[in-house]
N, C-alpha and C positions, 0 to 999 in steps of 0.2 A: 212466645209467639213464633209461628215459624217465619223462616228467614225465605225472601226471595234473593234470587237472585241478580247481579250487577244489570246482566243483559235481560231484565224481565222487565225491569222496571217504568216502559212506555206501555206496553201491554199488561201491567197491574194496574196503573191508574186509567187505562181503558177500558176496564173489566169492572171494577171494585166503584167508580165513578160513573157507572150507568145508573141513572133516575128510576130506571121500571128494568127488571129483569126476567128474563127470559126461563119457563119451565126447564126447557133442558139445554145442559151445552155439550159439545165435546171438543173437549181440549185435544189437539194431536198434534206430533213432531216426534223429531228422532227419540231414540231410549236415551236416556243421558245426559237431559238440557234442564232437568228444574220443573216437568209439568206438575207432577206430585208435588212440590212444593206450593206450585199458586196455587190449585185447587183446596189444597188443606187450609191456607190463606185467606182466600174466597171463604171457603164454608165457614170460617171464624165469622168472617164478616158478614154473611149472610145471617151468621146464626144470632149474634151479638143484638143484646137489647138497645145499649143504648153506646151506637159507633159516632168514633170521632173521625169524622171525615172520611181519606179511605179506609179505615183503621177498625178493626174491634179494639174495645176499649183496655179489654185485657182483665176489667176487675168486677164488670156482672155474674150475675150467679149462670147465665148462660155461658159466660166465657168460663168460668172456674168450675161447670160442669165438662166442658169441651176437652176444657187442661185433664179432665183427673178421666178422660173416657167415658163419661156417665151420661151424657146429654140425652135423654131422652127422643131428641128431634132429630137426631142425626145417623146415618145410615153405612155403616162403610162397608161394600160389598169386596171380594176378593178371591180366587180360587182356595180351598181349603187347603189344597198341598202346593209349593212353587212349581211353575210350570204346568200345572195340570188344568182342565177346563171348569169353567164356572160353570153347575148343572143347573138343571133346571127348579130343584127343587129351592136353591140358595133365592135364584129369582122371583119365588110364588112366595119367598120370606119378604121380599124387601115389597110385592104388590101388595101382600095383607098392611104392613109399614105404611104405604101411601094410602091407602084409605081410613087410615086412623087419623083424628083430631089430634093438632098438636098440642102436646101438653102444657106447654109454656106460653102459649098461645100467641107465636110469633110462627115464624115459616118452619118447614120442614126440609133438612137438606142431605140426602144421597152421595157419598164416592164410591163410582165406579171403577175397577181398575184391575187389567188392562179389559178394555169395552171387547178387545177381537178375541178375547178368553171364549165369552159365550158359546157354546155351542148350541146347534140350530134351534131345540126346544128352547133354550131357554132364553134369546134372543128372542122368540116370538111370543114368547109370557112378557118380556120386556115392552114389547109396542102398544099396550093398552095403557099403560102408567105414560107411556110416552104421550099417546094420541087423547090420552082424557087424564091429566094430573091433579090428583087430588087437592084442592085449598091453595095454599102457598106452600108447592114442593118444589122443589130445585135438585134436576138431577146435574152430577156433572161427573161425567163421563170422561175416561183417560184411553187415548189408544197411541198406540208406539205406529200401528199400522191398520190407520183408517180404510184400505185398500179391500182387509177381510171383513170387514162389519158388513150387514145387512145395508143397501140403499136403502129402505125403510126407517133402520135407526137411524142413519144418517140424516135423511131428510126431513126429519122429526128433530134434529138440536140444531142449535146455532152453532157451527161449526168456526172455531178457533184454530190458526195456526198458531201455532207456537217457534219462534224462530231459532234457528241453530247459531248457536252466539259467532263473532267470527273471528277469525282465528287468532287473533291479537288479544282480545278479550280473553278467551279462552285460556291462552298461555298466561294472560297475567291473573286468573284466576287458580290456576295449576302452580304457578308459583309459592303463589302462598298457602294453598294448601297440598303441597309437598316442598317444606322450605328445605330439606336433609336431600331430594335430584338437584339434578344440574340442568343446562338448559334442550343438551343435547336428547336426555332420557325425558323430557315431557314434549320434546316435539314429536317424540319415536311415539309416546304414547299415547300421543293425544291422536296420531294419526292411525297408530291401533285402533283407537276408538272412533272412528270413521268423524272425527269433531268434535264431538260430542264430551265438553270435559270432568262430567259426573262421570260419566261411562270410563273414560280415562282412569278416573279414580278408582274407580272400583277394579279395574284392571290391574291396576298396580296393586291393588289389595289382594287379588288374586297371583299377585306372582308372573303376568301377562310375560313380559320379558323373559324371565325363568324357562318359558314354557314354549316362549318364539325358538329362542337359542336353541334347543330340545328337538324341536321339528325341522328347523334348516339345517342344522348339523344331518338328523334322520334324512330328509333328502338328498343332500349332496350325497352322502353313503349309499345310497338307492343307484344313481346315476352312476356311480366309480362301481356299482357292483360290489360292495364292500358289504352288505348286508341285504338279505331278500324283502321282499314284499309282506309276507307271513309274519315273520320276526318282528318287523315295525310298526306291521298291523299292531302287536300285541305289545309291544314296548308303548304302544301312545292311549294303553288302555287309562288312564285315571286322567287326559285333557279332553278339553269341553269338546264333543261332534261338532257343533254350529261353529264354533269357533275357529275347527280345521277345515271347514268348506270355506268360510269366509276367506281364508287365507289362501286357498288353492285357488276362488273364484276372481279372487281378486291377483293370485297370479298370472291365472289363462289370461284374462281380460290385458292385463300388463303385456302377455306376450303378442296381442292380436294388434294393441294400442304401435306398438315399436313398428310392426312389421309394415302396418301403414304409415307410419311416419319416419321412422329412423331415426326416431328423436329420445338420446339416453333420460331423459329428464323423466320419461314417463313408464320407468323401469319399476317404480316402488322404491322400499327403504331399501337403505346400502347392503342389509346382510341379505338379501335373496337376487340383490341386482346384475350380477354376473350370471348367475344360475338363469336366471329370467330371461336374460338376453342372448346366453347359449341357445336353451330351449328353442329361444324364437327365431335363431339363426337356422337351426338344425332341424325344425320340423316343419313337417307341409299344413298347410295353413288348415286343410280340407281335417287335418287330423285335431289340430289345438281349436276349431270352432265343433267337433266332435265333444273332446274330453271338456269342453265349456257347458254346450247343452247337456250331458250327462250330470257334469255340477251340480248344475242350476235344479234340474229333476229331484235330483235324491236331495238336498239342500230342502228344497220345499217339504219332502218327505220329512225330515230331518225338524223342520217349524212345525209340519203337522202333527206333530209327535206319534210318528207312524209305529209301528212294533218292528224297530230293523235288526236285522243283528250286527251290531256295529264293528267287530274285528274282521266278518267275509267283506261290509261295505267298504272299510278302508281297503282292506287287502284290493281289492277292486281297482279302486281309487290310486292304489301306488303302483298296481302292474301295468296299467293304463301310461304313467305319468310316465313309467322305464320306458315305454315303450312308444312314446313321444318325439325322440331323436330319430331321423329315417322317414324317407319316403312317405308319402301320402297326404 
């Protein structure tokens, strides 16, 4: 059975404990918090012939169909390659789905995931399963970022927050699952992970630290002129793009945060916190709410998964950043 999480557990027995449920939901909150676990949770329980309390029972032939992937009633939608959009055509699989009889002749139940995948056709193949659900179907729907979804999907499921566990939880979740860190590397990386301590995790699985040290080292070398813009562009070809806007956006933002308050506290972690506060000593503000809005632009680019060429965008992104100290 899958496992929820510590910090899920008032909003499972809110969920799993409704008497009459609702055609469609969407679960949303940060990437990183456990929603893919309650929803896979949920649809046990939905699907389970004969549940004990909030529970699938775990030993019906609907639960031991779910376990081995075979369930005939259950739907799991998802881009075919990571990162890429859900088409339309995936969509008009899962509508012929809802108009079929379930076989087990209990409910029928859909995951969605991630719901802002869709792109526009196939979002609007989606709203007729939404606005007329066939029988007992339960869509439930997963979004990192409710923001892009259609108002229409939206307004068509019972919308679920999902909370960001807080920070205390999080750490003593991190703890045990990284018992080989120490305390000081899961604070660093749970705030990589903007909180969020799955996301943490998986950052550490990717080496996230490895990859920090790599880039600040690269800037400071930028700034001394010890290395050009060009060079670095192409030195930071095999780290995540979103990953390096994140990092610069959230340095501008650091540097705009000090310049109105004067307050070191809100520098970011200790390895960019010198650098951050030079910056923000040294440049005109007209210029760091400049190289912010540009961020923020190609960042969105960057989520859209626009066609960019990514060593001219950095190279961009680092002649800018040199040229931050000084007037304006």
């Amino acid at each position: 059975m899958v496992e929820i999480y510590p910090w899920q557990t008032s909003l499972w027995q809110q969920l799993a404990g409704r008497t009459r449920h609702a055609h469609a939901y969407l679960l949303h909150g940060p990437t990183g918090i456990g929603k893919r676990a309650l929803a896979e949770r949920l649809m046990a329980r939905l699907l389970c012939q004969h549940p004990n309390g909030l529970e699938a029972c775990g030993h019906c032939k609907a639960c031991h169909l779910l376990a081995a992937g075979t369930h005939p009633d259950n739907f799991v939608l998802e881009p075919e390659e990571a990162d890429k959009a859900i088409k339309v055509d995936q969509v008009r699989e899962l509508v012929n789905f809802v108009v079929q009889t379930a076989q087990l002749g209990g409910r029928k139940v859909i995951l969605l995931e991630p719901a802002e995948a869709m792109n526009l056709n196939a979002a609007n193949a989606l709203l007729k399963s939404l606005e007329e659900p066939s029988g007992e179907t339960v869509l439930l729907l997963i979004s990192h970022q409710p923001s892009r979804l259609l108002p229409t999907i939206r307004s068509r499921c019972v919308q679920q927050a999902c909370p960001l566990p807080d920070r205390a939880s999080s750490l003593a979740w991190l703890e045990g699952a990284l018992p080989q860190s120490n305390s000081e590397e899961r604070e660093e990386l749970l705030t990589l992970a903007a909180g969020s301590p799955l996301a943490a995790l998986r950052l550490q699985a990717q080496g996230v630290r490895e990859q920090r040290a790599l880039v600040v080292e690269g800037v400071k070398k930028l700034l001394k002129q010890q290395i050009g813009a060009s060079q670095l562009a192409e030195s930071w070809n095999a780290l995540p793009l979103l990953q390096l806007f994140d990092w610069f956006c959230d340095w501008s933002q650091a540097m705009l945060r000090y310049r109105l308050t004067g307050d070191q506290q809100v520098l970011g972690l200790a390895d960019m916190r010198k650098v951050v506060q030079y910056l923000a000593d040294k440049s005109g503000q007209a210029k760091i709410l400049a190289i912010q809005d540009w961020l923020l632009a190609q960042r969105q680019k960057v989520l859209g998964k626009a066609n960019l060429n990514r060593v001219l965008l950095l190279e961009a992104l680092l002649v800018q950043w040199a040229s931050l100290p000084g007037p304006g």
